[in-house]
Backbone of each chain as ProteinMPNN parsed JSONL, in Angstrom:
{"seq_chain_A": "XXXXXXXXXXXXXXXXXXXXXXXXXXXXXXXXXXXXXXXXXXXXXXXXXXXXXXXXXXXXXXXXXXXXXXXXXXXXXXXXXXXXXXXXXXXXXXXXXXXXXXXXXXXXXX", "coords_chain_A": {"N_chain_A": [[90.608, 120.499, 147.752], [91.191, 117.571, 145.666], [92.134, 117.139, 142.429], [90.991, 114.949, 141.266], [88.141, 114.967, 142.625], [87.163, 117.008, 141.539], [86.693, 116.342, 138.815], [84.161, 115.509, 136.578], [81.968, 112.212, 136.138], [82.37, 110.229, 133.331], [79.902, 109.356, 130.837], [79.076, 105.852, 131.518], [79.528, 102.555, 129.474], [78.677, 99.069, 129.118], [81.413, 98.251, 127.786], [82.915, 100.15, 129.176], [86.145, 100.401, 129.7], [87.604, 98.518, 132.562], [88.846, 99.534, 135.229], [92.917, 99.266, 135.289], [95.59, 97.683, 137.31], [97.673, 98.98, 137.753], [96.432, 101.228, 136.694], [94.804, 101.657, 139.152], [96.392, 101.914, 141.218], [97.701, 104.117, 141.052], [96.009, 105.779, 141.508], [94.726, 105.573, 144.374], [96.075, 106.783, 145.806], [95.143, 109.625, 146.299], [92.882, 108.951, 147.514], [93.073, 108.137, 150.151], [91.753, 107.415, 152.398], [90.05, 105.537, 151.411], [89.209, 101.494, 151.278], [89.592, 98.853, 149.349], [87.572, 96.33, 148.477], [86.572, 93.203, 147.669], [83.904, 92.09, 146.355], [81.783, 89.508, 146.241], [83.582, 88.827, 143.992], [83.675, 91.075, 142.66], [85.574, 94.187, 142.824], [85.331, 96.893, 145.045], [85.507, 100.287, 146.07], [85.469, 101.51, 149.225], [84.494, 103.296, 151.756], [84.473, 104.062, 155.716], [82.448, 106.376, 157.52], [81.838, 108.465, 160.449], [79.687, 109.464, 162.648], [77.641, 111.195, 165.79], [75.172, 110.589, 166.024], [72.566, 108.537, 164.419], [71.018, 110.459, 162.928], [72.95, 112.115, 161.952], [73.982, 110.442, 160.376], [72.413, 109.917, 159.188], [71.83, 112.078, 157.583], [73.754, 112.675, 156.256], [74.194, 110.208, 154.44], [72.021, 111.297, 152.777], [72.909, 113.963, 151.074], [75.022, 112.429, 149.824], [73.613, 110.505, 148.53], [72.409, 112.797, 146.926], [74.536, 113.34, 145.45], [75.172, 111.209, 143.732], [73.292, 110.851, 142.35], [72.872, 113.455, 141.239], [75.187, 113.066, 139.242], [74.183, 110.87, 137.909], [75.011, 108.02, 138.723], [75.343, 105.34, 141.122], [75.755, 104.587, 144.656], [76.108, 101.965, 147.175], [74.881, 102.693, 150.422], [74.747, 102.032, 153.527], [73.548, 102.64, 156.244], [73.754, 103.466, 160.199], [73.748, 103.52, 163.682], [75.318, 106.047, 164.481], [77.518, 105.966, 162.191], [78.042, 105.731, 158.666], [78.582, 103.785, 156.007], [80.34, 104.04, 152.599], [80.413, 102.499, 149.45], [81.715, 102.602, 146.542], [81.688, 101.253, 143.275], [81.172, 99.792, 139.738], [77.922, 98.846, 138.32], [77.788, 98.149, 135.805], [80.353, 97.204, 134.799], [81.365, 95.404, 136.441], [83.305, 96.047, 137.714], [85.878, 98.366, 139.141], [85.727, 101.496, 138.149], [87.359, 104.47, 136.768], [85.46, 106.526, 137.258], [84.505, 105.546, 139.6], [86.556, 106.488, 141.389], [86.466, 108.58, 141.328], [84.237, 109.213, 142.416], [84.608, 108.775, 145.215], [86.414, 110.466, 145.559], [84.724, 113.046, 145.645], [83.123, 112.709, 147.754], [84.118, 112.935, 149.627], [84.55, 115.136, 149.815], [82.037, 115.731, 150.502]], "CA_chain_A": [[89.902, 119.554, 146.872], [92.159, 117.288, 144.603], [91.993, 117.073, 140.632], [89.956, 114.056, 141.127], [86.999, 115.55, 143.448], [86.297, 118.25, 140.146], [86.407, 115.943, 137.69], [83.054, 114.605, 136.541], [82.234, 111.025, 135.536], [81.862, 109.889, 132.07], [78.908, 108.187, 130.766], [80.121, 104.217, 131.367], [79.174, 101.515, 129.126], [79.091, 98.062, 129.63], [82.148, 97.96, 127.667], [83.916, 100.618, 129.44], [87.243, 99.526, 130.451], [87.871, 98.977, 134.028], [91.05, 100.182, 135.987], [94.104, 98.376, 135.085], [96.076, 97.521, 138.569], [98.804, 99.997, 138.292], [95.889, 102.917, 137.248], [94.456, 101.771, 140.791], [97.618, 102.163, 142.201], [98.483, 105.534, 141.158], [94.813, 106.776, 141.566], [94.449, 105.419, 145.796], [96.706, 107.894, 147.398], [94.213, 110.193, 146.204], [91.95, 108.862, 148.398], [93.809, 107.289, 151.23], [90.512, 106.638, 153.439], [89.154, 104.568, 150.854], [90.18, 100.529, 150.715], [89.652, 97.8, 148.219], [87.242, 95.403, 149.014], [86.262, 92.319, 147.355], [82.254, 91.227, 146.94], [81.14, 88.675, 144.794], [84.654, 88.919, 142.941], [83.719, 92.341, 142.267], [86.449, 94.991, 143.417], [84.906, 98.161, 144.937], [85.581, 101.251, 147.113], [84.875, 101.392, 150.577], [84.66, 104.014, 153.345], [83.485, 104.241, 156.443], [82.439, 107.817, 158.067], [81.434, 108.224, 161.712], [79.176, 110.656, 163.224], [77.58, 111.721, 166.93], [74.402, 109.948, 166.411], [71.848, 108.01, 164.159], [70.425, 111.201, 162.458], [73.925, 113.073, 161.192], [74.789, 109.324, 159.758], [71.26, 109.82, 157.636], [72.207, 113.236, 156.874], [75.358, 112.625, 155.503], [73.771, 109.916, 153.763], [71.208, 111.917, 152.162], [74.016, 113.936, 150.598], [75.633, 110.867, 149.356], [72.705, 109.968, 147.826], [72.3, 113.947, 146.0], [75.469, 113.542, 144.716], [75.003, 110.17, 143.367], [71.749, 111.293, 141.669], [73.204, 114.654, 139.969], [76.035, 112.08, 138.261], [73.768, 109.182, 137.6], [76.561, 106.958, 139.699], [75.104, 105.345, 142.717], [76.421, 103.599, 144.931], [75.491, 101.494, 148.259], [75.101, 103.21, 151.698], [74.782, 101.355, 154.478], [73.336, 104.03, 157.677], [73.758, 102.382, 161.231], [73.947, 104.338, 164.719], [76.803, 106.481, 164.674], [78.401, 105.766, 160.856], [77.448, 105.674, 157.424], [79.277, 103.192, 154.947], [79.829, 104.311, 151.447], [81.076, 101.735, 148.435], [81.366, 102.704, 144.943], [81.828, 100.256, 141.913], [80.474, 99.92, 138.828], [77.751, 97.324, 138.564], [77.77, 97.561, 134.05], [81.129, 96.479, 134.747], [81.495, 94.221, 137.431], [84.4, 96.533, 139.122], [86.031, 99.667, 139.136], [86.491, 102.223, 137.113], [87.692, 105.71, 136.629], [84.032, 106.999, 137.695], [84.436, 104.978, 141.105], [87.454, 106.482, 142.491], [85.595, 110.102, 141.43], [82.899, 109.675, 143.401], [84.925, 108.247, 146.209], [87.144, 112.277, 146.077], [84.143, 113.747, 145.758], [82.007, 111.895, 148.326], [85.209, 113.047, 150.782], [84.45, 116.788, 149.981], [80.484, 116.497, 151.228]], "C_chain_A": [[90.898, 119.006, 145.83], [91.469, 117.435, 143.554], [90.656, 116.029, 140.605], [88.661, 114.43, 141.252], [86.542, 116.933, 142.061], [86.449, 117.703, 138.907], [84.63, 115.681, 137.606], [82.956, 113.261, 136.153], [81.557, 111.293, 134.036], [80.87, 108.919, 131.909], [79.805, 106.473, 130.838], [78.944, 103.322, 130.57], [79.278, 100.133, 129.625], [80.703, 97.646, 128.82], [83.366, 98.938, 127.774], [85.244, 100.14, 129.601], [87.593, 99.947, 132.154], [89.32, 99.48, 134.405], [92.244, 99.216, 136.063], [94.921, 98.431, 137.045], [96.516, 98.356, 138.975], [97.887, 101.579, 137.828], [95.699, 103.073, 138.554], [95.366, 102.46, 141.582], [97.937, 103.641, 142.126], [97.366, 106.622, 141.503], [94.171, 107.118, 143.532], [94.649, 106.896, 146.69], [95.924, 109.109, 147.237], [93.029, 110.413, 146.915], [92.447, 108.086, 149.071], [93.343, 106.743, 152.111], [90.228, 105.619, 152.543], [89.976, 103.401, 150.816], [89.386, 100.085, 149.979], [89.184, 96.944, 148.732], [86.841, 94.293, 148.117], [84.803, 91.545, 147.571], [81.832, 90.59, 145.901], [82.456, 88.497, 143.824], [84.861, 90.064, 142.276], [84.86, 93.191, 143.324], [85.292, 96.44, 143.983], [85.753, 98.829, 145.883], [85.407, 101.713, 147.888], [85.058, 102.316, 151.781], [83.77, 104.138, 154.266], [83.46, 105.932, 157.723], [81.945, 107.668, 159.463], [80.814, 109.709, 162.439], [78.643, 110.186, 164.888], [76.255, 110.717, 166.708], [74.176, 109.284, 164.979], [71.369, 109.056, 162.348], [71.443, 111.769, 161.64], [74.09, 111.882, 160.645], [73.911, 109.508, 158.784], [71.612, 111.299, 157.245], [73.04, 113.366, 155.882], [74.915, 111.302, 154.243], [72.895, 110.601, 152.765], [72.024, 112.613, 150.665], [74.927, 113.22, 149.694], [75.048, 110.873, 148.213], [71.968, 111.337, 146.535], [73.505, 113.907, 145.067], [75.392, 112.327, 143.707], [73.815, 110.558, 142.022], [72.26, 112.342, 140.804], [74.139, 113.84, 139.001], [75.359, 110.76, 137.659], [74.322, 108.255, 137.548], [76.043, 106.908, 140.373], [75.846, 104.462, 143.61], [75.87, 102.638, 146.045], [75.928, 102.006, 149.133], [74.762, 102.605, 152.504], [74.846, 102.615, 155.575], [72.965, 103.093, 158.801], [73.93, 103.707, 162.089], [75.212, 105.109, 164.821], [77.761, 106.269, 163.125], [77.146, 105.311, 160.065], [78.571, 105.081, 156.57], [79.457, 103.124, 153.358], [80.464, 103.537, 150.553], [80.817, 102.134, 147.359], [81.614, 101.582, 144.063], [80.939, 100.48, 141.205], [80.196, 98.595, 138.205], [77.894, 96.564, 136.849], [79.045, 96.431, 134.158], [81.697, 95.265, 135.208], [82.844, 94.943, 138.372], [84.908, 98.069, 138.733], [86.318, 100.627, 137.959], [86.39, 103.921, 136.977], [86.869, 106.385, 137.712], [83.983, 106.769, 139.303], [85.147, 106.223, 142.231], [87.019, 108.687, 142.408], [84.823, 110.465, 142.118], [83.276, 109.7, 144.714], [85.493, 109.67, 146.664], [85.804, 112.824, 146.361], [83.239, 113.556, 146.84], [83.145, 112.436, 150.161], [84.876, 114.099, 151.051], [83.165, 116.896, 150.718], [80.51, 117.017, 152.958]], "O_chain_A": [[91.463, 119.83, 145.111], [90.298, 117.814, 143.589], [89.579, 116.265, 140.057], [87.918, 114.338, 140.275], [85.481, 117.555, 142.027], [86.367, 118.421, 137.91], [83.96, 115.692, 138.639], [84.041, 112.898, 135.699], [80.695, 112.086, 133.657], [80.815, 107.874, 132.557], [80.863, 106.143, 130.303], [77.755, 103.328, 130.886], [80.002, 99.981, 130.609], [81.224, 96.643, 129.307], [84.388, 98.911, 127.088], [85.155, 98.912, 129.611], [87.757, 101.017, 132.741], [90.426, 99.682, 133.904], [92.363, 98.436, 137.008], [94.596, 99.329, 137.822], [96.279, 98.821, 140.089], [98.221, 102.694, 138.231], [96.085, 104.038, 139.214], [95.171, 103.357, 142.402], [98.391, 104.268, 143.084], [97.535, 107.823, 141.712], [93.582, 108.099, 143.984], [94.064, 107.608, 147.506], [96.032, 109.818, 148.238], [92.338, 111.426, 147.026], [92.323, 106.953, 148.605], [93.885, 105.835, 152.741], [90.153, 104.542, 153.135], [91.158, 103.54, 150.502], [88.359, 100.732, 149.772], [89.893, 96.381, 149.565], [86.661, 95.044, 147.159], [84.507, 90.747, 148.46], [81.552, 91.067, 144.802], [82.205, 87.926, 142.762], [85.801, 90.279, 141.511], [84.968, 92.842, 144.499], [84.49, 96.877, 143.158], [86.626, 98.211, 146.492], [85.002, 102.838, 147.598], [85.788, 101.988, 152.716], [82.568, 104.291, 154.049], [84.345, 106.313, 158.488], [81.564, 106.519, 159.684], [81.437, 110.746, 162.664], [79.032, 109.111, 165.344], [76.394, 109.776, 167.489], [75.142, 109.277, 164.216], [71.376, 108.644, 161.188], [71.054, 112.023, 160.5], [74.866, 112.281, 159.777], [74.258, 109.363, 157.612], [71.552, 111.358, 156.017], [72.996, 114.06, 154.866], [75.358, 111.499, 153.111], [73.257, 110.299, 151.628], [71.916, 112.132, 149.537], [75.505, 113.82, 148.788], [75.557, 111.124, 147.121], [71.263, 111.041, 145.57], [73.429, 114.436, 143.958], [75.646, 112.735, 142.574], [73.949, 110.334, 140.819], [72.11, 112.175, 139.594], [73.82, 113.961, 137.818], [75.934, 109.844, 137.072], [74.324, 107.521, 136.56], [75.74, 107.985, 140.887], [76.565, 103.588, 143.126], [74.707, 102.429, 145.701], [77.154, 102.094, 149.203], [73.659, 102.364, 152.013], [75.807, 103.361, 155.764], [72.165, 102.167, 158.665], [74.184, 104.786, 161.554], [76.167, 104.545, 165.356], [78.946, 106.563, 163.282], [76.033, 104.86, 160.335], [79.537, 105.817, 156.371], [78.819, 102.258, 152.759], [81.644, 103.831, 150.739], [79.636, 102.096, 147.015], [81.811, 100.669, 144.865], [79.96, 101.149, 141.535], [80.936, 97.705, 137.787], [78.019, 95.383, 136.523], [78.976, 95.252, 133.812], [82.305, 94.38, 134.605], [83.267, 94.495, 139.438], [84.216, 98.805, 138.03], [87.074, 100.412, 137.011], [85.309, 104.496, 137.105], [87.323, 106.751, 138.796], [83.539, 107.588, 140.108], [84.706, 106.701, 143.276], [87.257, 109.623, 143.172], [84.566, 111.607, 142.498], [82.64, 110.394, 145.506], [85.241, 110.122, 147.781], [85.701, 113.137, 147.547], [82.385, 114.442, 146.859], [82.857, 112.272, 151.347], [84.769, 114.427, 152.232], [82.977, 117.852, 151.471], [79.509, 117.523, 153.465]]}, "seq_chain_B": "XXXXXXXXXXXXXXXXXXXXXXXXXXXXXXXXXXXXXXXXXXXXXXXXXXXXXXXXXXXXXXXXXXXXXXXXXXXXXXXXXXXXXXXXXXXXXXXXXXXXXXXXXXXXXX", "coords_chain_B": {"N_chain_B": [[46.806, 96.554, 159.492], [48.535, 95.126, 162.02], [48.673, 93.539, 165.348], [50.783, 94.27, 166.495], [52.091, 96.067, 165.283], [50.542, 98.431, 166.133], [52.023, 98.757, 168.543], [54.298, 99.888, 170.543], [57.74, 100.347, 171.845], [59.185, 99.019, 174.183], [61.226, 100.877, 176.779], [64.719, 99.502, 176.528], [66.68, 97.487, 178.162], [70.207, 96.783, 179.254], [70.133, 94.37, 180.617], [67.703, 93.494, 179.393], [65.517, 91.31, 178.383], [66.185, 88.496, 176.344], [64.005, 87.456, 172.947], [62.887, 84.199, 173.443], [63.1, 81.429, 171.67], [60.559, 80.112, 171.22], [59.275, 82.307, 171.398], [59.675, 83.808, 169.628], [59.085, 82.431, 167.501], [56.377, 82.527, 167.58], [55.782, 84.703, 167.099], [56.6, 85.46, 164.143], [54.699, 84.882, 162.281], [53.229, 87.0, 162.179], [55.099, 89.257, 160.747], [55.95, 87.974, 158.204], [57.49, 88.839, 156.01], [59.709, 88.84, 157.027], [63.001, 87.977, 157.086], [64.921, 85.824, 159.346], [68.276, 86.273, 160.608], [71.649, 85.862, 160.751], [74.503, 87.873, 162.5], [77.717, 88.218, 162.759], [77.04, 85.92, 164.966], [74.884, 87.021, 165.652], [71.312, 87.393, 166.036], [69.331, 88.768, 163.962], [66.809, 90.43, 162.313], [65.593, 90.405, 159.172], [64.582, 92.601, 155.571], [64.069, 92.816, 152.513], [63.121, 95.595, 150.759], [61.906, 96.543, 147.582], [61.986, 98.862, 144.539], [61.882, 101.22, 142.382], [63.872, 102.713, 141.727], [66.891, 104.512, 142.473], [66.383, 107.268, 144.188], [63.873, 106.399, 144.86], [64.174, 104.061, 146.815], [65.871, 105.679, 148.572], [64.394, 107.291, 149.705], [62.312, 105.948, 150.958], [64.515, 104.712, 152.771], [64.736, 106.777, 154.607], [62.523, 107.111, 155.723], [62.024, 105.487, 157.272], [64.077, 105.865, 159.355], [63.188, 108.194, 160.166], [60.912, 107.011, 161.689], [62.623, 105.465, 163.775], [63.888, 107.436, 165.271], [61.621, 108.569, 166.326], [61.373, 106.126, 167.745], [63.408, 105.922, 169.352], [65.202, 103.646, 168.628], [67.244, 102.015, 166.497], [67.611, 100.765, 163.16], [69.656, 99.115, 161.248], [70.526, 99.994, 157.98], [70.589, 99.777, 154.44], [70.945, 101.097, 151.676], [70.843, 100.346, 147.982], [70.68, 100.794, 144.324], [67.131, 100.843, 143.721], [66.595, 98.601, 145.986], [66.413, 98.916, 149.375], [67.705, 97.337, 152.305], [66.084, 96.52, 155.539], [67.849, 96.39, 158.601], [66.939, 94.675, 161.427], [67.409, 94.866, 164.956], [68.577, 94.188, 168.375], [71.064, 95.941, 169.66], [72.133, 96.405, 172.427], [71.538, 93.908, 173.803], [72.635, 92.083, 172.273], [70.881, 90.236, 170.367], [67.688, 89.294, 169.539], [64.648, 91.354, 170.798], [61.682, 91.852, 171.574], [61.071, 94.137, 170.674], [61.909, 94.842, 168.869], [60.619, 93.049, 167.088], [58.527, 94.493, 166.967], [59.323, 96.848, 165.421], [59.898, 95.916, 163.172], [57.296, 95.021, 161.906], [55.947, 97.643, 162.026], [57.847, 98.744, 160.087], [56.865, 97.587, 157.838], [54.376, 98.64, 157.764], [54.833, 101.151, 156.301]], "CA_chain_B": [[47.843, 96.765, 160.67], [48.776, 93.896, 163.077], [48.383, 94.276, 166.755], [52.337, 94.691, 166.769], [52.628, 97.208, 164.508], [50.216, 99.301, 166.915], [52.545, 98.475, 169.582], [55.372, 100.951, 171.091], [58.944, 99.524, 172.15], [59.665, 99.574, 175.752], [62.873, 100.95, 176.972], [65.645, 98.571, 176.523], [68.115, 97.776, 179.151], [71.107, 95.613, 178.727], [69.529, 93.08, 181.106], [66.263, 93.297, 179.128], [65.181, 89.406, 177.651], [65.598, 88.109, 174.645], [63.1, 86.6, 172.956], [62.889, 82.997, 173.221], [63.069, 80.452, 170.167], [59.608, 79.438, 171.303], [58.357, 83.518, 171.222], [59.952, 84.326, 168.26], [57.885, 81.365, 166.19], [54.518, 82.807, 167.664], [55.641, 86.436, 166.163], [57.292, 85.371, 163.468], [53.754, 84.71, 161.047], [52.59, 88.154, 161.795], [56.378, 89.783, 159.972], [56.027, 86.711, 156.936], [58.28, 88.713, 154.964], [61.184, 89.2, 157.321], [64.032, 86.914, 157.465], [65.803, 85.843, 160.867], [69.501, 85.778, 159.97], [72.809, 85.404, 162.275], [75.79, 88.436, 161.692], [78.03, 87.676, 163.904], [76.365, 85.695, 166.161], [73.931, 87.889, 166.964], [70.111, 87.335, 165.3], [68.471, 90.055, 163.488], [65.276, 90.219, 161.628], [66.238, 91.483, 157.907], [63.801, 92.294, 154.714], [64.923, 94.044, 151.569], [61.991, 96.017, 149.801], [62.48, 96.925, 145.958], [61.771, 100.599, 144.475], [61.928, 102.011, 140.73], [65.194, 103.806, 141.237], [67.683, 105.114, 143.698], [65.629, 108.192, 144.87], [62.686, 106.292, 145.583], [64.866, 103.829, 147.807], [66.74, 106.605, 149.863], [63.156, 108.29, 150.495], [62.274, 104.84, 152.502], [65.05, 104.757, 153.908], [64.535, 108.478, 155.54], [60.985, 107.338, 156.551], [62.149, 104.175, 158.212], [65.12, 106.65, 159.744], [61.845, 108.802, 161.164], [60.615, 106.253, 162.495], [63.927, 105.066, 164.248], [64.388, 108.185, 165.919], [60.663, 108.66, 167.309], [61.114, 105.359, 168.877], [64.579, 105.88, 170.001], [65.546, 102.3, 168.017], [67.421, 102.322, 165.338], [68.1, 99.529, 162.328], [70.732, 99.622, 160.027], [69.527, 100.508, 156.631], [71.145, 99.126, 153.166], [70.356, 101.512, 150.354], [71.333, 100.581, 146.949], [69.823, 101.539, 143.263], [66.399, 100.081, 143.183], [66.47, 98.65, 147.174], [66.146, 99.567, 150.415], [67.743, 96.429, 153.026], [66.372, 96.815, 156.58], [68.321, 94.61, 159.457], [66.683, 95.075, 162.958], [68.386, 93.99, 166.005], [68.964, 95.247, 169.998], [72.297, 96.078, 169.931], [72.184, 95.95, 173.876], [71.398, 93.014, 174.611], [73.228, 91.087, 170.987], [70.071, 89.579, 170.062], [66.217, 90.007, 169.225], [63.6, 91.841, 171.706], [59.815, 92.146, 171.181], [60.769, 95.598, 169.985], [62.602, 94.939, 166.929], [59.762, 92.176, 165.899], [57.255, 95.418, 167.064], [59.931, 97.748, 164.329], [59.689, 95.387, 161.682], [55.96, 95.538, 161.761], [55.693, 99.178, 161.799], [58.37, 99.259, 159.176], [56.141, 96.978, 157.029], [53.477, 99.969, 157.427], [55.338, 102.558, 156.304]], "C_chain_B": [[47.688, 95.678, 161.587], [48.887, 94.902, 164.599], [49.966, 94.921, 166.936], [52.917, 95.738, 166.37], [51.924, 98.308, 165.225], [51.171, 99.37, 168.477], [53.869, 99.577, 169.956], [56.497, 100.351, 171.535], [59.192, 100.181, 173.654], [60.949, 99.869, 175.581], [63.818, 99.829, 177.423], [66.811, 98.946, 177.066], [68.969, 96.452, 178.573], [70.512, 94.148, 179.719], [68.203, 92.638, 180.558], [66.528, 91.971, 178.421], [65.079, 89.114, 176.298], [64.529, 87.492, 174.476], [63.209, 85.047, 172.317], [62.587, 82.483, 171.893], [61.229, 80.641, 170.056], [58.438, 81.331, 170.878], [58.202, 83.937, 170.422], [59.264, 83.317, 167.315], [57.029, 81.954, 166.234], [54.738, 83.973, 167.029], [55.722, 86.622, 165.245], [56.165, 85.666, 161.914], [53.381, 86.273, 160.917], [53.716, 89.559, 161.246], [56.713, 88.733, 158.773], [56.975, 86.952, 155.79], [59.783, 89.006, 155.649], [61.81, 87.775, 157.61], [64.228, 87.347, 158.885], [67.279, 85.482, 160.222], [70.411, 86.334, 160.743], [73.825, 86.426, 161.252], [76.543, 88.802, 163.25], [77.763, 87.347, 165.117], [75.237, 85.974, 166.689], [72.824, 87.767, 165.585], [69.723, 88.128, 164.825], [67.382, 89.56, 162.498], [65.97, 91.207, 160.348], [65.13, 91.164, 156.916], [63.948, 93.226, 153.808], [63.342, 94.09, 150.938], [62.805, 96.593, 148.559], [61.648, 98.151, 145.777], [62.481, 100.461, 142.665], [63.191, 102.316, 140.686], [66.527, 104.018, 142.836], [67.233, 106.021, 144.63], [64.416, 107.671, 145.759], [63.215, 105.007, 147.355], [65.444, 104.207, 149.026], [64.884, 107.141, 150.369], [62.369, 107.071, 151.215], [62.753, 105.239, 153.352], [64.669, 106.03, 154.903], [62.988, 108.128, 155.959], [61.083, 106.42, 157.362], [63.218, 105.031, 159.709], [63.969, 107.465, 160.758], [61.351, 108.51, 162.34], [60.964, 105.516, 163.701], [63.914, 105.721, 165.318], [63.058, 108.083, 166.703], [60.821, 107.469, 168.177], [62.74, 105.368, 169.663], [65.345, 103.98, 169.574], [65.759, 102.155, 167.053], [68.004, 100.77, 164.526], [69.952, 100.004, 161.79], [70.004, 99.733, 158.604], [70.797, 100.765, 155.53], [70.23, 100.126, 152.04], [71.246, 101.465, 148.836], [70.402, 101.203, 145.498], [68.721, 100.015, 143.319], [65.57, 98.894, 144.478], [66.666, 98.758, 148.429], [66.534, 98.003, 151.667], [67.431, 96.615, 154.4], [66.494, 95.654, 157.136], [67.494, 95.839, 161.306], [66.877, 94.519, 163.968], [68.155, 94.868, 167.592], [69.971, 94.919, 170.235], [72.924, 95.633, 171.887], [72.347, 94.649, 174.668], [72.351, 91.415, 173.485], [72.09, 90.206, 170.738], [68.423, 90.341, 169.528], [65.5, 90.163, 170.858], [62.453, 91.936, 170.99], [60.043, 93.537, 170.696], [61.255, 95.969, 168.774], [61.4, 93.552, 166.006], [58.582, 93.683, 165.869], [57.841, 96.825, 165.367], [59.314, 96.994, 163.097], [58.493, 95.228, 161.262], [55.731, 97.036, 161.457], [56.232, 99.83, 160.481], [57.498, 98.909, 157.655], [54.869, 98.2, 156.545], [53.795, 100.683, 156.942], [55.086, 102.941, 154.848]], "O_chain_B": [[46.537, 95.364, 161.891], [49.052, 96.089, 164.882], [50.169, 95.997, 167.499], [53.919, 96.294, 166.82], [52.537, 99.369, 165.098], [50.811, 100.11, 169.393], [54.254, 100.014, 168.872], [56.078, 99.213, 171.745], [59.327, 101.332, 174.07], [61.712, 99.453, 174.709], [63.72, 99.3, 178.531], [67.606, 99.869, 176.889], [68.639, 95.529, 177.828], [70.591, 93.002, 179.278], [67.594, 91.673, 181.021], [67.623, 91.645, 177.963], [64.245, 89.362, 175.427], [63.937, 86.96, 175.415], [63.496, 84.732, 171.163], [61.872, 83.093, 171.098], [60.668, 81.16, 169.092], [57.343, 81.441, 170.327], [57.156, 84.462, 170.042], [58.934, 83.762, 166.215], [56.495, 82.216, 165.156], [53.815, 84.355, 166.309], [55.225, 87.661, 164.809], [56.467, 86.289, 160.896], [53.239, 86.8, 159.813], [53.295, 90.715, 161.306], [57.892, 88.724, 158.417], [57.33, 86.143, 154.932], [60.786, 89.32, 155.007], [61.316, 86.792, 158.161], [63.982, 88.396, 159.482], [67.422, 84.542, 159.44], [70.087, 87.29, 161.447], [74.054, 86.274, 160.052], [76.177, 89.338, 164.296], [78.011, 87.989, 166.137], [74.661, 85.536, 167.684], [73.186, 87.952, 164.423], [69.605, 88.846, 165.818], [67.239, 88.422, 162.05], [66.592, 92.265, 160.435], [64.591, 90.058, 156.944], [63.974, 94.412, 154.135], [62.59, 93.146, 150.697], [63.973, 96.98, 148.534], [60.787, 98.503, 146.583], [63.315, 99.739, 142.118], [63.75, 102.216, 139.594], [66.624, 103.491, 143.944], [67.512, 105.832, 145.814], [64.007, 108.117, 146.831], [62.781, 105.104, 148.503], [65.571, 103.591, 150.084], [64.521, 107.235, 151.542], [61.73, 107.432, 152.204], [62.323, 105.825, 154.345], [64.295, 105.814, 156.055], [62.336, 108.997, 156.539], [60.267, 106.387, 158.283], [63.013, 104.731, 160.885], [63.961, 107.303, 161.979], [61.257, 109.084, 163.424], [60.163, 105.032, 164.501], [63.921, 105.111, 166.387], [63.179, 107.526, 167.794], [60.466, 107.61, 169.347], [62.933, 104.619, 170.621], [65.932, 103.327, 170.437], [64.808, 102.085, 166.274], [68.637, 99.885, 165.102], [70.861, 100.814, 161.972], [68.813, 99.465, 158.451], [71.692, 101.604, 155.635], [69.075, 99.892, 151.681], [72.108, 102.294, 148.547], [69.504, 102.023, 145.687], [69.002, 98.831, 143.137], [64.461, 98.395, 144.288], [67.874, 98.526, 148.448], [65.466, 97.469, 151.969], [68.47, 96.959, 154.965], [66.003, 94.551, 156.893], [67.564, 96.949, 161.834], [66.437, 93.37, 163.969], [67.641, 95.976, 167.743], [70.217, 93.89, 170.865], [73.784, 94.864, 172.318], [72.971, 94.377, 175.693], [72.572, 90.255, 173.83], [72.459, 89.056, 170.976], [68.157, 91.512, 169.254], [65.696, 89.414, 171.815], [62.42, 92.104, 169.771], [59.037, 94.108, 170.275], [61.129, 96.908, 167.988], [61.377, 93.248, 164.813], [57.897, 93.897, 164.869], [57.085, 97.417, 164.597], [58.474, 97.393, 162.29], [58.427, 95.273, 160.034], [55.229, 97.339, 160.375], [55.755, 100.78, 159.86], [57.448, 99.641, 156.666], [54.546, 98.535, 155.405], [52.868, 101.492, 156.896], [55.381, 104.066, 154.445]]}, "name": "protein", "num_of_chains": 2, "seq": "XXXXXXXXXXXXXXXXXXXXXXXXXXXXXXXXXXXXXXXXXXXXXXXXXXXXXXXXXXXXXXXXXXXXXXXXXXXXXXXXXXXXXXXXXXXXXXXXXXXXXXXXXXXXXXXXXXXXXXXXXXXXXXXXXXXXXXXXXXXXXXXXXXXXXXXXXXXXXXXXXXXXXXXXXXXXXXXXXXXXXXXXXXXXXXXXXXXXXXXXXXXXXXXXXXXXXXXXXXXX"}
């Protein structure tokens, strides 16, 4: 489990500050599944997991969605036949921050 | 309940029929809140319901997911904080069947 995956998040405001380029940069390799996607102009965090059927993709979602809930951080899951798609960002802010790339370690460990 | 939503999904083969422009109008009034919308190429029936929170969202989804599995037909399923996106499609055949307008009825029940 890295450093990241046992941190917790901090409450975020809307005037948290988001992740400067070069925090991003030094925070990724941390999570090396996750990329950088672009929606709306918003930055988020994007992985996609792959299971045996339908049912382990909602499982694993479920999960997702406990962890999300004990941090009051959620994020969007997307459950399809065979994979489950997980994105973090933060919507106060409009993009990433600290909190994101926490959920993203920890979301690796479930 | 609409007659469709009492209805059961036959087993879908890859040669099974889409449904025509002309079939999909006549079905279309009795699903009034689902969109028809093109991802890549391929038609699906999509309709986002709204929810209080994140919890009450995921506990759709897992009843729509239920539902999925008893019929052996599964959506994709969009959960963020607050709603619940289902897209219904027949992967098999890249288009709509009478059994994803018969889902999106049933899902409407749920």
């Amino acid at each position: 489990m890295s450093d990241l995956a046992e941190s917790s998040c901090e409450a975020c405001r809307v005037d948290a500050p988001r992740l400067s380029a070069e925090e991003l940069q030094n925070l990724l390799p941390q999570i090396p599944e996750w990329q950088v996607i672009e929606k709306d102009d918003v930055p988020q965090l994007q992985r996609q997991f792959t299971f045996r059927n339908f049912v382990d993709a909602m499982s694993f979602a479920n999960k997702v969605a406990e962890l999300a809930e004990a941090e009051d951080h959620h994020p969007a899951i997307l459950v399809e036949w065979g994979k489950t798609t997980v994105t973090w960002w933060t919507h106060k802010i409009k993009g990433l921050h600290r909190n994101d790339v926490i959920m993203a370690a920890r979301t690796d460990t479930l």
